[in-house]
N, C-alpha and C positions, 0 to 999 in steps of 0.2 A: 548209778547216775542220778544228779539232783534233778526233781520234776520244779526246774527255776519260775517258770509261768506263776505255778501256785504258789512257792514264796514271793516273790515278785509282786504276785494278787494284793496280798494282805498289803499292801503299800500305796496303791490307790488312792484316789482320790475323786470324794463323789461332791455335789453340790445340786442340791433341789429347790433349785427359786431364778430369777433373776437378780440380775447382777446389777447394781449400780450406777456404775462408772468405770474406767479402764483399769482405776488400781482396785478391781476385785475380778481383774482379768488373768486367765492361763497361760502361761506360758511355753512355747514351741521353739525349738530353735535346731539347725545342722553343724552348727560351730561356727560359722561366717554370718549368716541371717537368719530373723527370728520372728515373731509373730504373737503379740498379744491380741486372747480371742475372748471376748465375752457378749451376752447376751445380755440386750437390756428389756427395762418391761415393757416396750413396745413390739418386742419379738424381732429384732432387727440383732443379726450378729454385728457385730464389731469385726474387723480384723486389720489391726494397728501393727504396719510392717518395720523394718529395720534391719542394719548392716553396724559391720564392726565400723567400716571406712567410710561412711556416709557424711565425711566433715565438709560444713560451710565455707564461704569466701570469709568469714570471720572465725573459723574455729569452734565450732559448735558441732556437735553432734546429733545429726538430726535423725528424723524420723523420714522412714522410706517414703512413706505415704500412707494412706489411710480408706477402707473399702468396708464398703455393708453389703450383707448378707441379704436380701430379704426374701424370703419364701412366701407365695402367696396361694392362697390364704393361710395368713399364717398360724402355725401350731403352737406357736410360743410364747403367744400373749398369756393364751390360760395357763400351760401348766410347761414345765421345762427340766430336764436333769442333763447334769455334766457328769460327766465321767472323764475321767485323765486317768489313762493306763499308763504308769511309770517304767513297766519293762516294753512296751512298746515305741514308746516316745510319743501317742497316739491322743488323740482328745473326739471325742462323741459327745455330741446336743441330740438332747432327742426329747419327743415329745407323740405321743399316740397316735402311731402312720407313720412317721416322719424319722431321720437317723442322720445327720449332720456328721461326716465324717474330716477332719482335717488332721494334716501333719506335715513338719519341716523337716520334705524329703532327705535322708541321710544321706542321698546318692545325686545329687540334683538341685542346682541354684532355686527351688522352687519350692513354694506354700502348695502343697495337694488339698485337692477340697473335692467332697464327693457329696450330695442329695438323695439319700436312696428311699423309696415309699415304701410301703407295705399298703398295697392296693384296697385290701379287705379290710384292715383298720381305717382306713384314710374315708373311705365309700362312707364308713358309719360316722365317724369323726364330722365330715365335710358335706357329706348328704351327695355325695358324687359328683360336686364339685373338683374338677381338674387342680392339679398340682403343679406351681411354677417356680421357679427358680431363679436370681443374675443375681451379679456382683457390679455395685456401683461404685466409683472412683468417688472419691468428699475430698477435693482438694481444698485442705483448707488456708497452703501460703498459695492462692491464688495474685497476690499482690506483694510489692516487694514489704520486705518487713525489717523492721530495725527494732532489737532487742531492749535497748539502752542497758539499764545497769541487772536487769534479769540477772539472780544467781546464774542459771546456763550459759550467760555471756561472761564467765568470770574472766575470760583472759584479756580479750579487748572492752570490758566498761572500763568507763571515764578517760578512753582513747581522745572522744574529742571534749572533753571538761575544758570550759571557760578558761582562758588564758593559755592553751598547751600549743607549745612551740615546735615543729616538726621543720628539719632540715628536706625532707622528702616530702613536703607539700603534704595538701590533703589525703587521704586514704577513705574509701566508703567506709560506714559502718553498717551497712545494710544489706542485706541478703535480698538476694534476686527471688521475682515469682517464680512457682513450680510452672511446665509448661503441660499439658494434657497432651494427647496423642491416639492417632487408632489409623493404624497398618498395615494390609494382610489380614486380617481378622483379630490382630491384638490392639489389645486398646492398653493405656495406664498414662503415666506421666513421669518426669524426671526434671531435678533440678541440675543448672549451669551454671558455673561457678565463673562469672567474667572478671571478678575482679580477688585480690588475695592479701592478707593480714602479713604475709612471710616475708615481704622485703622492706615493711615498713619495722615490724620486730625487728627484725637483725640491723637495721639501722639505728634504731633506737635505744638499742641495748649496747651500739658501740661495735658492731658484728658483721659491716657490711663486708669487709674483705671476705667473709668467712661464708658470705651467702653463697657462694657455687659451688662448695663441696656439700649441698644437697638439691634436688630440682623439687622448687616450688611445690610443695607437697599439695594445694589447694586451687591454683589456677589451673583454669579447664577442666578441675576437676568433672565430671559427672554421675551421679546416680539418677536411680529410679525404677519403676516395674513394669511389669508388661502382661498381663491376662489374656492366657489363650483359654477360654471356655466352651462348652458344648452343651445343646440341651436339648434332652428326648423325652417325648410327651409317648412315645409306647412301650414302656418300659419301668420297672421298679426304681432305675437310675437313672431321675429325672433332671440331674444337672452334675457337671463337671468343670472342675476349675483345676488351672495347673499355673499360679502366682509366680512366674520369674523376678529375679533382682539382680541387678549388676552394677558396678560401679569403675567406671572407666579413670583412672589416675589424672591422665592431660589426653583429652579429647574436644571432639565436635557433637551436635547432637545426632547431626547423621550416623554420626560414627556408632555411637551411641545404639540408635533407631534398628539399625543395621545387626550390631551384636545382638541384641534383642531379639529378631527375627530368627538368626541365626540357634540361639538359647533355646529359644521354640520350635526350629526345625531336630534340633540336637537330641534336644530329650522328653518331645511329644506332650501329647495330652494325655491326663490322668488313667490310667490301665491297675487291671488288677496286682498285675506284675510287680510294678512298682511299692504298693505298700508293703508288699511279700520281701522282696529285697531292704525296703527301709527297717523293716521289723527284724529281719537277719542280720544289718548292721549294729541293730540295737542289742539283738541279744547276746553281741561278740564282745561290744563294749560292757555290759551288764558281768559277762564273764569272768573280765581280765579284772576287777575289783568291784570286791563288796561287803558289807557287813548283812549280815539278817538275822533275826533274831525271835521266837516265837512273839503270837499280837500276844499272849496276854502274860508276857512277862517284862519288867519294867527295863529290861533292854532295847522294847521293842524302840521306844522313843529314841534312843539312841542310833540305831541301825536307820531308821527314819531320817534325821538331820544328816547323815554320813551320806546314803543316798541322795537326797534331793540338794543338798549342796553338791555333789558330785554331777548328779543330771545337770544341774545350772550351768557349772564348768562346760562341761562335754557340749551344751548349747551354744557354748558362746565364744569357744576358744581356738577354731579352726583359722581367724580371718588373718585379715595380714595387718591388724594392730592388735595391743593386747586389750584383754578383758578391763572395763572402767570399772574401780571398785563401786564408784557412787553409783548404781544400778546398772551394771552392763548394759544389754542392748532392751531390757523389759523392764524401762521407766516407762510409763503411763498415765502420768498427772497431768492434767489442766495446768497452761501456762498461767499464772496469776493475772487477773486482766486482760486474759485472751481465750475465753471459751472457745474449746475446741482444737486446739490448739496443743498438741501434744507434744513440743520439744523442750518440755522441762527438766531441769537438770541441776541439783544444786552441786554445787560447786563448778560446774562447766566441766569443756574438755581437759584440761592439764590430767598430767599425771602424775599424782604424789608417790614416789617412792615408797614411803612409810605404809602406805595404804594398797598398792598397788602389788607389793612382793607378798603381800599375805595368801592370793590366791593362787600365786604359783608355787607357793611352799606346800599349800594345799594339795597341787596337783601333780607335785616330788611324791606326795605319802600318797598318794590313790595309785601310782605308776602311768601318768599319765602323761608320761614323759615327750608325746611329739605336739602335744597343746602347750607345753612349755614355752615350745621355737618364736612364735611371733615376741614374746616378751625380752629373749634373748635379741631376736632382729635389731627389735628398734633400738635398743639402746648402745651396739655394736653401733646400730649406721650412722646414731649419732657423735662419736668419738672423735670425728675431725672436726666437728665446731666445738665440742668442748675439750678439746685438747687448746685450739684459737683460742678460745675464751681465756684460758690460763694465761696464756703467752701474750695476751694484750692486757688482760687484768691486772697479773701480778709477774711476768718475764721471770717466770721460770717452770721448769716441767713440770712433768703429769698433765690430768685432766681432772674437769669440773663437773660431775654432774646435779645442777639443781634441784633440789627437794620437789619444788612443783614445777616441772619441767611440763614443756612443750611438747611434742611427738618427732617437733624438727630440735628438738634438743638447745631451746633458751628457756630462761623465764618464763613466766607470765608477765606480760605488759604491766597489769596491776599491781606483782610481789614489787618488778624492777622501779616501780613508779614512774609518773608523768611530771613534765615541768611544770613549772607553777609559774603565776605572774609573777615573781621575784627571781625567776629564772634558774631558780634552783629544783632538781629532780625530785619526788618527794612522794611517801604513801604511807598510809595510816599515821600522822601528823609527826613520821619521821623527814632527814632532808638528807642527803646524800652528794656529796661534794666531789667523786671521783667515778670514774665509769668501774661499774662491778660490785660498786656497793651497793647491797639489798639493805634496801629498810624494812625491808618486812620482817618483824624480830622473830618471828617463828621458824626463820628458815634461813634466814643470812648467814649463821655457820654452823648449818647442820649438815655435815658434809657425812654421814655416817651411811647414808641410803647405795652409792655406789661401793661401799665398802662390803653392804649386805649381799650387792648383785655379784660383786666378784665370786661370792664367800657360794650364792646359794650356784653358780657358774659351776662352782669346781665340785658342789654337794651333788648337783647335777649328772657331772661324767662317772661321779663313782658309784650311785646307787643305779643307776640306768644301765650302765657300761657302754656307753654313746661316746664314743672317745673324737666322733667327724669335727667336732668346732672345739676340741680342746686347746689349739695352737692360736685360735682368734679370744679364747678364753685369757688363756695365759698374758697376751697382745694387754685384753683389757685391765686386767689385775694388774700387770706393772705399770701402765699408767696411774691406776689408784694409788699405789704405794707411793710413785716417784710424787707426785702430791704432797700428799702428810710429808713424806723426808724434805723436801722444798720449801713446803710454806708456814716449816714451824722455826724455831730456832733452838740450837741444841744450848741446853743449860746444867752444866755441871755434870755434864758426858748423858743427859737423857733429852728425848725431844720436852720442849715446854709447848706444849700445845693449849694457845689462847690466844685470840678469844674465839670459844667451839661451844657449843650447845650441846648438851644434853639433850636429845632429842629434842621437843618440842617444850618440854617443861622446865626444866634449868636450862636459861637460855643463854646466859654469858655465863660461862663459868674456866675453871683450868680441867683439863686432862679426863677429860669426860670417858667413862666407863664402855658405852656402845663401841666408840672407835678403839679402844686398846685393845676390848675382848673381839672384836672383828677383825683387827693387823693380826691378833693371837691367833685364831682360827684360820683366816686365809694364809698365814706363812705355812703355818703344818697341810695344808689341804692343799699347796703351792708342793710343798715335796714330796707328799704321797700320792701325788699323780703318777709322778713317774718322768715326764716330760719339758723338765721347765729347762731352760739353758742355763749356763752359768751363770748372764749377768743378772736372770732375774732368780737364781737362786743364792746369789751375792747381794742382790740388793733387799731378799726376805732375813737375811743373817743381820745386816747390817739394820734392818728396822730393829729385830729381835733385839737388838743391844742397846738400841735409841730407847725404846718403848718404854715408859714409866709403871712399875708396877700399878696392878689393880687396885684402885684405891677401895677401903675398908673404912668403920666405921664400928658402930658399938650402938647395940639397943636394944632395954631392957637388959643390960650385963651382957650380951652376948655380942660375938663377933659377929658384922654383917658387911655385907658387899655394898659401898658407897653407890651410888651416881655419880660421881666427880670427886675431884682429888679437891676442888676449892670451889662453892659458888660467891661469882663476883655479884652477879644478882640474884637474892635470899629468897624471892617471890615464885612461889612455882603458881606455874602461867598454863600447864595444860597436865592432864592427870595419867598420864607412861608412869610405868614403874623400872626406869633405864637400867636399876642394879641388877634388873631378870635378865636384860637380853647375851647376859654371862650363863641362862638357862636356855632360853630357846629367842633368837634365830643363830647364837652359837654354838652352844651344844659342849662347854667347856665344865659345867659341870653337870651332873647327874649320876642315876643308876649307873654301879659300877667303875665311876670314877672317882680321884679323890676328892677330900673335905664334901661330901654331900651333905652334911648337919650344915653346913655352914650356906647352904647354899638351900635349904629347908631355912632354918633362921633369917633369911633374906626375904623368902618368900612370903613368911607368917609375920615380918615386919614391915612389909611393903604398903605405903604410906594410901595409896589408892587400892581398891578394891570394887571392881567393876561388874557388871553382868551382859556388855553390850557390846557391839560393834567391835572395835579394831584392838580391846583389852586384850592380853595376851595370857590374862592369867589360868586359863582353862589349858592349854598344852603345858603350860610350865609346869601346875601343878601335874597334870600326868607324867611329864617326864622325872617329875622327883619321887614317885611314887606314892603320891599321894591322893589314894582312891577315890576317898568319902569328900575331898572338895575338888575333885575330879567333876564327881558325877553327881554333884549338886549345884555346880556351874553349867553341867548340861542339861538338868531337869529344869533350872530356870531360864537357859537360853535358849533351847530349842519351840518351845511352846511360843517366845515372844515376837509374833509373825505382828506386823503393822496393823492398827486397828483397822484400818479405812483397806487391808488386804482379806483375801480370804486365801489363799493360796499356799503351801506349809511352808513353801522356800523363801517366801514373801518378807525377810524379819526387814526390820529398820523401823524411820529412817535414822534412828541412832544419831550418830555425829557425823552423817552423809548422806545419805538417801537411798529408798526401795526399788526394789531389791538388794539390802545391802549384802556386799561380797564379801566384806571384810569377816563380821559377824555369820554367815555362816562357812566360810572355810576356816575360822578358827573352831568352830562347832566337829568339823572334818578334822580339823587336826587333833582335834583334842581324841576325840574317839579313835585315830588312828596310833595314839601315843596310847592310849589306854591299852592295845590290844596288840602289839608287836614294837619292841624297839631295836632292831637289827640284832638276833640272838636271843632274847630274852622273851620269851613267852607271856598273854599276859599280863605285866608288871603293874595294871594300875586296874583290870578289870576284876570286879564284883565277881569274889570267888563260886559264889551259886546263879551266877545267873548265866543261862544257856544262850552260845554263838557259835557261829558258822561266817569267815571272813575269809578272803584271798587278800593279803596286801603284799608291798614288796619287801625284800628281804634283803633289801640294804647292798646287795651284791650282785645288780644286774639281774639279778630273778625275782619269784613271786614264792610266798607262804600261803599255804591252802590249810584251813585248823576249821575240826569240827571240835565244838566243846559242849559235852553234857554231861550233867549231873557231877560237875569235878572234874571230869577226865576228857583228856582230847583223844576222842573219839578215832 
């Protein structure tokens, strides 16, 4: 039996000083709520709370609230160490006398926080000076706030810009004060959401019939916290804190006040018991996948990045929306011109597809298969406005789903633009003459992202074996198809599909590469389910014969996998390498399959070559078998943590923001391609270098491989 504790050890993480500011804060989290912790040099903890669902009256993802530590007198001016135990899920400040224990109960909407002294060091430290303890609320939206064009506010800035014409009257742009509170013996505060962005969008995007097939995702919303703590001066465990957070969908604050109380009758004040169970939650998840690898062999750094991208996931992936690539729920930056202020957020709430499917690919190859469900949710529940969308945009089937979608499933206000004094609709100095058309050229026909969700839907039930939402799966996938068959025209018995973007970089062009090798893959992963009915396996035949082969290309003398069959605009505008995603997120060619030279030639002619964020090219290359730039895309990715971070999982902010997700679950994938691809043993890992992994095994199970010195063990 593995003594896991001890490999587990070697993965730690220690830090001896104080900290900064919030971005060189630790991270905690249960999968629904989280908790950035750091000490700064006044000896005062930080602890910076948050939730998946904590969205404002304007769509912003805020921050729970925000609480200090302070111990008096305190130990931590002079001298301070951290410790974050990674098989734990656990984090200790400690300083001579003093042991600052916190964690994001695994079993328990609650931040646990414990004070314990050690009386005999403290006596000589303190001179026998008493040991005190509380937790202070720092409300710092004590006043209503309006963001204006704030990256965080990406979806409604320039909502009210000079001259903009709204059939629906005014709408606020400003988010209401937090209120304080203390109850029963809990104290904290929460924000009320009076007013809501979700009827003036669906209006303005041409959408209102369509607004009751969802309820107001943001009015009444409420969150916020509630501190029940305790404190005993005859004792080595001189304070207790147990952090609740809840977040009420359409409520009151009573209502609210009430659950609260209740949260705290439920699941008590901090006991030893508790940690003992949160640490047994942890080591069950620790279990079920992992890579580990000796510290002083140069795998260690890889089993390092595989871990703590995973830990991130597993923090943040329980809630009821999914994980936001641009830092989940442990951003920590000062708003720009608002010290103190910690709801920053570049790019805001939307959720870009492109960006967003990376971390659930991630968490297909760890087996992490019931962290998946919130990402499937949303985008199911949104199907009946973007099925509308179709049917008023362009009268005829399928559905739409936007690149940088909402969570209610439209636009962004900004992508769709705003009217102008000339009365015409208009964003980034394009204009738009008809409802549906996006000016925004990055994403007006990049329709490839619901294609990948069908694709990763059906990857889903067959590596898992979770067959419960197969029939809502299948539901979604024919809608994507009846789409492309609709809204292309067929020319000389093939669909012509234009004008469609190449992902984000060839942005007008014909027959673009992502979407034929994604119709390719989801028709075949449509009939090896086993389940589809006739007419959606009529209408997978019928693509099959529409669909224009893969277009090819030539470079350097060699055949290569094009991007597109024609670009209309010659300009590439963002740096994707679209002829890979025929390597990974389809899986159409590699190990084992045919023309892999062809598809190795693609890759060593791929016009970008990236080391950061949402690049793809570190899983590509391992699935082609291709070691040595394998695993020199991971020796320079994993180290590259944000300056202004201290933290390993901390990388970015790249082309999004810290913690970025993107950037390290392509780190996870890549190490998970190195070392198992459904069969094949292996295939891309460093033949002398020693591991020990469980991943899964492509067939509803899991692979358990010791490998030393050559041989699996």
């Amino acid at each position: 039996m593995k003594d896991y504790r001890s490999l587990f050890q070697e993965y730690d993480f220690y830090y001896d000083q104080a900290m900064k500011n919030g971005m060189q804060s630790i991270p905690l989290g249960n999968g629904e709520m989280g908790v950035n912790v750091w000490v700064e040099e006044s000896g005062i903890v930080k602890i910076l709370l948050s939730r998946t669902d904590a969205w404002s009256e304007i769509y912003r993802l805020l921050k729970v609230g925000l609480l200090e530590l302070k111990v008096t007198p305190s130990p931590f001016e002079k001298e301070v160490h951290v410790h974050f135990s990674l098989y734990d899920a656990a984090l200790y400040i400690t300083a001579p006398g003093v042991t600052v224990r916190i964690f994001a109960d695994a079993n328990a909407p609650a931040i646990r926080l414990v004070v314990q002294v050690d009386k005999e060091t403290s006596e000589q430290e303190f001179h026998g000076e008493e040991i005190s303890a509380e937790l202070v609320s720092v409300n710092y939206r004590a006043e209503e706030f309006d963001p204006g064009s704030d990256f965080s506010n990406y979806h409604m800035q320039e909502s009210l810009s000079p001259g903009a014409k709204r059939k629906s009257g005014p709408v606020s742009h400003v988010e209401g004060a937090d209120m304080n509170f203390e109850d029963a013996g809990i104290f904290g505060q929460y924000h009320y959401n009076e007013h809501s962005c979700y009827q003036f969008t669906m209006e303005h995007q041409h959408l209102a019939e369509f607004a009751g097939e969802m309820e107001d995702p943001f009015l009444h919303r409420i969150f916020g916290y509630g501190v029940l703590d305790e404190k005993n001066t005859d004792s080595e465990l001189v304070y207790t804190a147990s952090i609740f957070t809840a977040t009420l969908p359409s409520s009151t604050p009573d209502e609210w006040k009430l659950h609260m109380l209740q949260l705290a009758e439920q699941y008590g004040a901090e006991q030893a018991e508790n940690f003992e169970a949160h640490k047994a939650a942890w080591h069950e998840k620790w279990a079920k996948s992992y890579v580990l690898c000796p510290k002083d062999s140069e795998g260690f750094l890889f089993a390092k990045g595989f871990l703590y991208q995973r830990y991130m996931n597993l923090c943040a992936g329980k809630g009821a929306y999914p994980i936001k690539f641009n830092g989940s729920i442990f951003t920590a930056d000062e708003m720009e011109g608002h010290p103190g202020n910690y709801d920053a957020r570049r790019w805001g709430a939307p959720y870009w597809i492109q960006n967003t499917r990376l971390i659930y690919w991630g968490m297909l190859e760890s087996g992490d298969y019931d962290l998946m469900k919130p990402f499937f949710k949303m985008y199911l529940d949104v199907m009946p406005i973007c099925k509308g969308r179709v049917r008023k945009y362009y009268n005829h089937r399928g559905m739409l789903l936007p690149e940088t979608m909402t969570c209610f499933g439209t636009s962004t206000n900004r992508d769709y633009g705003f009217i102008q004094e000339n009365g015409v609709r208009a964003a980034y100095g394009v204009e738009s003459h008809l409802p549906g058309d996006n000016p925004c050229r990055y994403i007006r026909w990049h329709y490839n992202g619901m294609v990948e969700i069908a694709y990763l839907m059906l990857r889903y039930v067959e590596k898992s074996g979770y067959r419960e939402q197969l029939a809502d799966f299948l539901a979604f996938t024919k809608e994507v198809l009846l789409f492309f068959r609709d809204h292309f025209e067929v020319y000389d018995g093939k669909l012509l599909m234009t004008p469609v973007s190449s992902l984000e970089t060839w942005q007008y062009c014909v027959n673009d590469t992502p979407d034929i090798a994604g119709i390719m893959a989801v028709n075949a992963a449509v009939r090896a389910c086993g389940a589809a009915d006739e007419e959606l396996l009529s209408l997978c035949e019928e693509m099959d014969r529409l669909l224009p082969a893969l277009p090819m290309d030539e470079a350097e003398g060699k055949k290569v996998i094009a991007p597109c069959e024609q670009k209309i605009d010659k300009k590439m505008r963002n740096v994707e390498n679209p002829e890979l995603y025929t390597v990974f997120p389809y899986y159409l060619y590699g190990l084992d399959k045919p023309d892999l030279q062809l598809a190795i030639d693609t890759y060593h002619a791929r016009i970008k070559r990236l080391g950061k964020g949402w690049s793809q090219d570190p899983v590509q290359a391992a699935l082609l078998g291709l070691t040595e730039e394998a695993a020199e895309h991971l020796k320079q990715r994993i180290p590259a943590v944000d300056e202004r971070a201290i933290f390993p999982a901390f990388w970015g902010p790249n082309y999004d923001e810290t913690p970025d997700q993107d950037h390290g679950n392509n780190i996870l994938l890549c190490v998970a391609a190195m070392l198992y691809q459904e069969g094949r043993m292996l295939p891309a890992w460093p033949k002398d270098w020693d591991v020990s992994f469980r991943l899964p095994d492509g067939k509803g199970g899991f692979v358990a491989v010791d490998y030393e010195k050559g041989e699996v063990k």
